[in-house]
C-alpha positions as CSV (number, residue, x, y, z in Angstrom):
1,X,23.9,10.4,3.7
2,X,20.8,10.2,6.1
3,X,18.9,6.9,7.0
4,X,16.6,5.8,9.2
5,X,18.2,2.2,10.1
6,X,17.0,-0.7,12.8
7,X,20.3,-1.9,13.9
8,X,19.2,-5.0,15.9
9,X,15.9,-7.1,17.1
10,X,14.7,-5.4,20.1
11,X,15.8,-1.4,19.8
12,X,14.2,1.5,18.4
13,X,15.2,2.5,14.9
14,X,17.4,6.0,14.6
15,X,18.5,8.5,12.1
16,X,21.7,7.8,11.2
17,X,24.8,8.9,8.5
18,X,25.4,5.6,6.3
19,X,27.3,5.3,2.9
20,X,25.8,5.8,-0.5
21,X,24.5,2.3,-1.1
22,X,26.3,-0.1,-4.1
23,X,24.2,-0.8,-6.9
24,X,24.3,-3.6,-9.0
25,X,23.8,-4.1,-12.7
26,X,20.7,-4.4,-12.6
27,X,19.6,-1.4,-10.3
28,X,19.0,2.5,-9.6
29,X,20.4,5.1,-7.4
30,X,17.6,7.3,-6.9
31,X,17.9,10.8,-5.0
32,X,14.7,10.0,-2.5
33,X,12.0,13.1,-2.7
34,X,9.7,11.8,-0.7
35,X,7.9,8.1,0.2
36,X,5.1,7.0,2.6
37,X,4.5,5.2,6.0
38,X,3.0,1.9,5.2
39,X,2.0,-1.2,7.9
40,X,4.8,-3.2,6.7
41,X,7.6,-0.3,8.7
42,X,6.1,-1.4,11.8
43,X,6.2,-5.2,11.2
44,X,10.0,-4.5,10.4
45,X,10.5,-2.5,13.4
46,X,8.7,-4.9,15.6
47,X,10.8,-8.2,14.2
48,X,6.9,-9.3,13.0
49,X,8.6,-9.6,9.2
50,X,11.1,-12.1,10.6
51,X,8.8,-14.3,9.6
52,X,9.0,-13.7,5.6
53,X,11.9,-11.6,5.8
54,X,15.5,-12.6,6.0
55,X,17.4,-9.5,8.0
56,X,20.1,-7.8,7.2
57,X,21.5,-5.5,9.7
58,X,21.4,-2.4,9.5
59,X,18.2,-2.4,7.6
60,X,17.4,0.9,6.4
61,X,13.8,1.3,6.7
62,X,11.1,2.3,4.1
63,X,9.4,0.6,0.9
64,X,7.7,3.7,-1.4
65,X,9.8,6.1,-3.0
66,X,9.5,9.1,-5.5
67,X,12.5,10.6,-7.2
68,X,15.3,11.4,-9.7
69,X,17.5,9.0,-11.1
70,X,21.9,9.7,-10.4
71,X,23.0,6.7,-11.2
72,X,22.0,3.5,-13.4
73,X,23.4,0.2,-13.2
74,X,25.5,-1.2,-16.8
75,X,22.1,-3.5,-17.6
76,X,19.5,-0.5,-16.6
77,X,18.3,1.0,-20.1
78,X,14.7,2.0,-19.3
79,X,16.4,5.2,-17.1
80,X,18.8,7.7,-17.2
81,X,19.9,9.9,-15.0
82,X,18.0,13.5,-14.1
83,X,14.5,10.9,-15.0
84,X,11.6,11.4,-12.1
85,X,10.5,7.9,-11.2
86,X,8.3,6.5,-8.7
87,X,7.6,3.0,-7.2
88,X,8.5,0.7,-4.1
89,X,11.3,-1.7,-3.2
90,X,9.6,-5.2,-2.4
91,X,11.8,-8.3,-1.5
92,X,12.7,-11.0,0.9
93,X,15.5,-9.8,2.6
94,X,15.2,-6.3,5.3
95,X,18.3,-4.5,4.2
96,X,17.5,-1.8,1.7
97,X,15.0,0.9,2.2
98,X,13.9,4.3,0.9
99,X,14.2,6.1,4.2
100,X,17.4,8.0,3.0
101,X,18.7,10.7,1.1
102,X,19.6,8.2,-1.4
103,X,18.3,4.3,-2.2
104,X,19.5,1.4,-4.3
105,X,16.1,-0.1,-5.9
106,X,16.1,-2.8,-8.8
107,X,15.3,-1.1,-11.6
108,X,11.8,-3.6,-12.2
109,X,10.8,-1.7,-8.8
110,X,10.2,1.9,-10.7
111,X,8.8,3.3,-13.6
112,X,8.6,6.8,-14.7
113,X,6.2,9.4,-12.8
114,X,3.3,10.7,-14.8
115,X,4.1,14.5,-15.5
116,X,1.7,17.0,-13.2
117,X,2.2,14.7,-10.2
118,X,3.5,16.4,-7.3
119,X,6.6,14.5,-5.9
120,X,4.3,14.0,-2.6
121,X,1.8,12.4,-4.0
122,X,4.2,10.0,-5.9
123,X,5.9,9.0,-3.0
124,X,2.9,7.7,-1.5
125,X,1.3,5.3,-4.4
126,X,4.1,2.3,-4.3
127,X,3.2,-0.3,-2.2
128,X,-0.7,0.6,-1.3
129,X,-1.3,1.3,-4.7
130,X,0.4,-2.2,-5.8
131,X,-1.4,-4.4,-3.4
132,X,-4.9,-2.6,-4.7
133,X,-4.3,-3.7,-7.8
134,X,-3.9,-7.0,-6.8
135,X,-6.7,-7.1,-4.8
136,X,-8.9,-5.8,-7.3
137,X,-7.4,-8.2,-9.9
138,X,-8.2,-10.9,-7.3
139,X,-11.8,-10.0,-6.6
140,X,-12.6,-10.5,-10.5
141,X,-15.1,-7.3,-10.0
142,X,-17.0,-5.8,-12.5
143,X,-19.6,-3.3,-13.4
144,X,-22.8,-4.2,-11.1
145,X,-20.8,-6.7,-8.7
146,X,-20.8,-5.6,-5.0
147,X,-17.9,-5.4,-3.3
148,X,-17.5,-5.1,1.0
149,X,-14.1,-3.7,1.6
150,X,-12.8,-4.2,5.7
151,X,-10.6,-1.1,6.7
152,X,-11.4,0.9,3.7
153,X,-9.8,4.2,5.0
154,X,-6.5,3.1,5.1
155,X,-3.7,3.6,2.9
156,X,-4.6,0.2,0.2
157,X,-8.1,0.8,1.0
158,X,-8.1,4.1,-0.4
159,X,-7.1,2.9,-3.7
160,X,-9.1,0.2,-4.1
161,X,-12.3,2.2,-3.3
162,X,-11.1,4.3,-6.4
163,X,-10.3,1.3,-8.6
164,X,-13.5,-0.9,-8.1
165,X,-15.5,2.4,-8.9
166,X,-14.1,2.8,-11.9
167,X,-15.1,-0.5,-13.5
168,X,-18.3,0.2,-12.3
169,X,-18.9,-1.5,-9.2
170,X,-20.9,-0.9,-5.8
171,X,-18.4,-0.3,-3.2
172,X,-19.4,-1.0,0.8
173,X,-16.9,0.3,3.0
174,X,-16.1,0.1,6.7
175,X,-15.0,3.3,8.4
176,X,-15.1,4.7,11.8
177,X,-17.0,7.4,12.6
178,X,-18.5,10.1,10.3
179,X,-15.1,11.8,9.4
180,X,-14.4,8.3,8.6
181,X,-17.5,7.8,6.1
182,X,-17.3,10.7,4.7
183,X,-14.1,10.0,3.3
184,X,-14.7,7.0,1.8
185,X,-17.7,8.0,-0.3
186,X,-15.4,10.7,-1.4
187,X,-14.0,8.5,-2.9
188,X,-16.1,6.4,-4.6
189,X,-17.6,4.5,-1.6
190,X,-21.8,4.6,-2.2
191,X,-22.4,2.6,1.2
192,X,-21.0,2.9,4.4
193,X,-20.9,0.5,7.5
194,X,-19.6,1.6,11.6
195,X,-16.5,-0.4,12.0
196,X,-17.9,-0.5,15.5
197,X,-21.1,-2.2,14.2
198,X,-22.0,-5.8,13.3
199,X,-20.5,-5.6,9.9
200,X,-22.3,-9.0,8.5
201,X,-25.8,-8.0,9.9
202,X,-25.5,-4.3,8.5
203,X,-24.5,-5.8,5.1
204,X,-27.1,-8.7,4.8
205,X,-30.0,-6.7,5.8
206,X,-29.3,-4.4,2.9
207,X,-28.5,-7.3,0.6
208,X,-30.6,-10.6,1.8
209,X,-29.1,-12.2,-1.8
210,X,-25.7,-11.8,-0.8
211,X,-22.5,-10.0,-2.3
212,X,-20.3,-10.4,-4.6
213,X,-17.1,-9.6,-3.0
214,X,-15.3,-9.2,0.4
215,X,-12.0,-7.8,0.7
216,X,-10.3,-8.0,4.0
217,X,-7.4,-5.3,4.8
218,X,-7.4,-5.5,8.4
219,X,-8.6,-8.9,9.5
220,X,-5.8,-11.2,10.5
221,X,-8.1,-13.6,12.2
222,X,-9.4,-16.4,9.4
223,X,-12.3,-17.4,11.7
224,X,-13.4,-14.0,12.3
225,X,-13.1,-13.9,8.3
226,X,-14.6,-16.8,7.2
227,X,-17.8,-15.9,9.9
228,X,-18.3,-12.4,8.2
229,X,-17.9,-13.7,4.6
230,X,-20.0,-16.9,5.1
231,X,-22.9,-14.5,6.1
232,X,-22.5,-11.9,2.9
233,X,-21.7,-13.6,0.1
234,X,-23.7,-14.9,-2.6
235,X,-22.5,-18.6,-3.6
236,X,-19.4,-18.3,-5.8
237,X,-18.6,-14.9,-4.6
238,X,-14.7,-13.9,-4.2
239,X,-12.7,-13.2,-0.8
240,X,-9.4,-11.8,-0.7
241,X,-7.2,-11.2,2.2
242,X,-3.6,-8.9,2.6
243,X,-3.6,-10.1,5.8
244,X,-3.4,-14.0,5.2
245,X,-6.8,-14.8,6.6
246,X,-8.7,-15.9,3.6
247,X,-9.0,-20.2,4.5
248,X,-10.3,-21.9,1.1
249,X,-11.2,-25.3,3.4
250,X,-13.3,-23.1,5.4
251,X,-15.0,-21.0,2.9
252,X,-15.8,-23.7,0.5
253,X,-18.4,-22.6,-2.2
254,X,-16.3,-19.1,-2.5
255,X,-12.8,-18.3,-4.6
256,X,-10.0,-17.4,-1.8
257,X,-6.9,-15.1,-2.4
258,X,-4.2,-14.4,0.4
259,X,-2.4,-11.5,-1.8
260,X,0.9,-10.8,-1.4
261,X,2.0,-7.7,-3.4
262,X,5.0,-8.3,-5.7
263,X,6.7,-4.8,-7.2
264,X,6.8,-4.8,-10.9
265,X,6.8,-2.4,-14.1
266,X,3.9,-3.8,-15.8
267,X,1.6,-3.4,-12.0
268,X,3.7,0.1,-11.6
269,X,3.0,1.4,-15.2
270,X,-0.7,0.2,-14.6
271,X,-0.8,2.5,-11.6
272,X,0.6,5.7,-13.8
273,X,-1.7,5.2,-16.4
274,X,-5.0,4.7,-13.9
275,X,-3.8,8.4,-12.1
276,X,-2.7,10.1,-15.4
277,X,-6.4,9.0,-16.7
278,X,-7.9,10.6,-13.9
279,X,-8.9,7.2,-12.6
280,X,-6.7,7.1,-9.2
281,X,-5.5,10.4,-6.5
282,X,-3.3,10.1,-4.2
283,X,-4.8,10.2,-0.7
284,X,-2.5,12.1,1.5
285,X,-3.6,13.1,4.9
286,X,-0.4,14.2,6.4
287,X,2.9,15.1,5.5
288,X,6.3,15.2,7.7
289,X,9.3,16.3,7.5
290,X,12.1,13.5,7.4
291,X,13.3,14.7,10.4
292,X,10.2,14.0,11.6
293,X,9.9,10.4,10.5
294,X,9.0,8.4,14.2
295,X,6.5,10.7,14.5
296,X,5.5,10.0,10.8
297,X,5.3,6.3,11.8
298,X,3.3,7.0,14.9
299,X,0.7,8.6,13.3
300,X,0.1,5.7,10.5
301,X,-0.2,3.2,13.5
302,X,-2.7,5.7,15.1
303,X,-5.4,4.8,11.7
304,X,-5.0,8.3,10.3
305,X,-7.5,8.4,7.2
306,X,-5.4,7.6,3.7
307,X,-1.5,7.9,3.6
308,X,0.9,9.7,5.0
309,X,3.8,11.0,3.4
310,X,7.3,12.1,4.4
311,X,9.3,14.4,2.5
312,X,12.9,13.3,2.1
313,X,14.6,16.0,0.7
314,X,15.0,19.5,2.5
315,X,11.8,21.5,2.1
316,X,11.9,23.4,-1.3
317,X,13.9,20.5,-3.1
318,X,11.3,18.1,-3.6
């Protein structure tokens, strides 16, 4: 089969032809559809993961994944084969991916894809879509609570704009440029701020009483954090960080949260529900072809607006 595998620290990843993976009792051979470029590819790529990630080599790339079930492992009873699931592979070892024709997941890493969504779409809600959730969880937001979310056009961003909206809460969002803002209020956004801007003098001149919330996606500096937070939020108010940044010693008088996204069927069946309720859309702004996958890569690290997808299987298949 196909895979895009990093063979060694220091080279560029390639397409290669690689066995069908094992699976173990407790997993799923899944035919791959389709699945997403997220930050976390690059941190692989770069060796950036070494630090939370045991390697593997060859580590096939890739974390989200939409698809059809072939195989089941003799403890797997939730699937069967010929069953459409979605979700994302999450761990501490860089060995597995779902950049491949086929991929070996843990069967607590999928759940069944909500009928009417296209296989596109699917492949794309996994890991942004998880580490929203937790986010939002995280924030404790509810209806009237004001929430400032840093990098809000991104992939996780996306999804959290659409999540804190629909418990009824005011949504500030950073974005670049007027492409940029109008994509966020399209999706649920009702304030926007320049990325470009003083973010903390925009934000307290509109609300001198403070916020309720900051959630940082793209801030990996604590300082830089704990300055912008320390000047928006009301006493008591809730930051939360996907980037490690949040420092409780330094923000003292707010509840911190560095989230780490864990891949499980109660978050991924959460995350079916919210989209088959009408609550979540995918946010897809480009698709490629597998065979286009570095240029797939490049164009997530260039800060396209939402996801973007690749599609796995030969055009017409998925």
């Amino acid at each position: 089969m196909r895979a895009y595998v990093l063979e060694d620290f220091g080279v560029e990843p390639r397409m290669a032809h690689v066995p069908l993976p094992d699976i173990g009792d407790e997993d799923v051979l899944v035919r791959v559809l389709a699945s997403s470029v997220n930050p976390h590819e690059s941190h692989v790529i770069s060796g950036a993961a070494r630090t939370y990630m045991e390697y593997r080599f060859p580590v096939t790339l890739g974390s989200d994944v939409s698809g059809i079930v072939e195989e089941v492992g003799r403890s797997v009873t939730r699937f069967m084969p010929g069953d459409k699931v979605f979700g994302a592979l999450r761990g501490r070892v860089a060995h597995r991916g779902t950049f491949a024709d086929y991929a070996a997941l843990p069967a607590d890493c999928l759940v069944l894809q909500p009928s009417g969504l296209d296989n596109i779409d699917a492949g794309t809600l996994g890991l942004a879509s998880l580490t929203a959730v937790a986010c939002v969880e995280a924030l404790g937001a509810s209806a009237g609570h004001t929430v400032l979310i840093v990098g809000a056009s991104g992939g996780v961003g996306s999804v959290a704009i659409q999540l804190l909206a629909s418990v009824g809460a005011k949504v500030i969002a950073t974005a670049r440029g007027r492409e940029g803002a109008k994509y966020v209020r399209s999706l649920g956004a009702v304030e926007t701020v320049e990325r470009a801007d003083d973010v903390a003098s925009v934000v307290r001149l509109a609300h001198p009483d403070g916020i309720d919330g900051v959630l940082d996606l793209v801030l990996s500096d604590s300082q830089r954090l704990t300055r912008l937070a320390s000047n928006v939020l009301s006493i008591g108010g809730s930051v939360v960080s996907t980037l490690r940044a949040a420092d409780p010693e330094a923000l003292t008088g707010a509840r911190t949260t560095n989230v780490v996204a864990t891949a499980n069927p109660v978050a991924l069946q959460h995350i079916a529900d919210l989209v088959g309720a009408g609550c979540l859309r995918p946010s897809v702004s480009k698709v490629f072809d597998f065979e286009e996958i570095t240029e797939a890569i490049s164009a997530q690290q260039s800060g396209v607006l939402g996801k973007v997808a690749v599609r796995i299987a030969p055009r017409g298949e998925e």
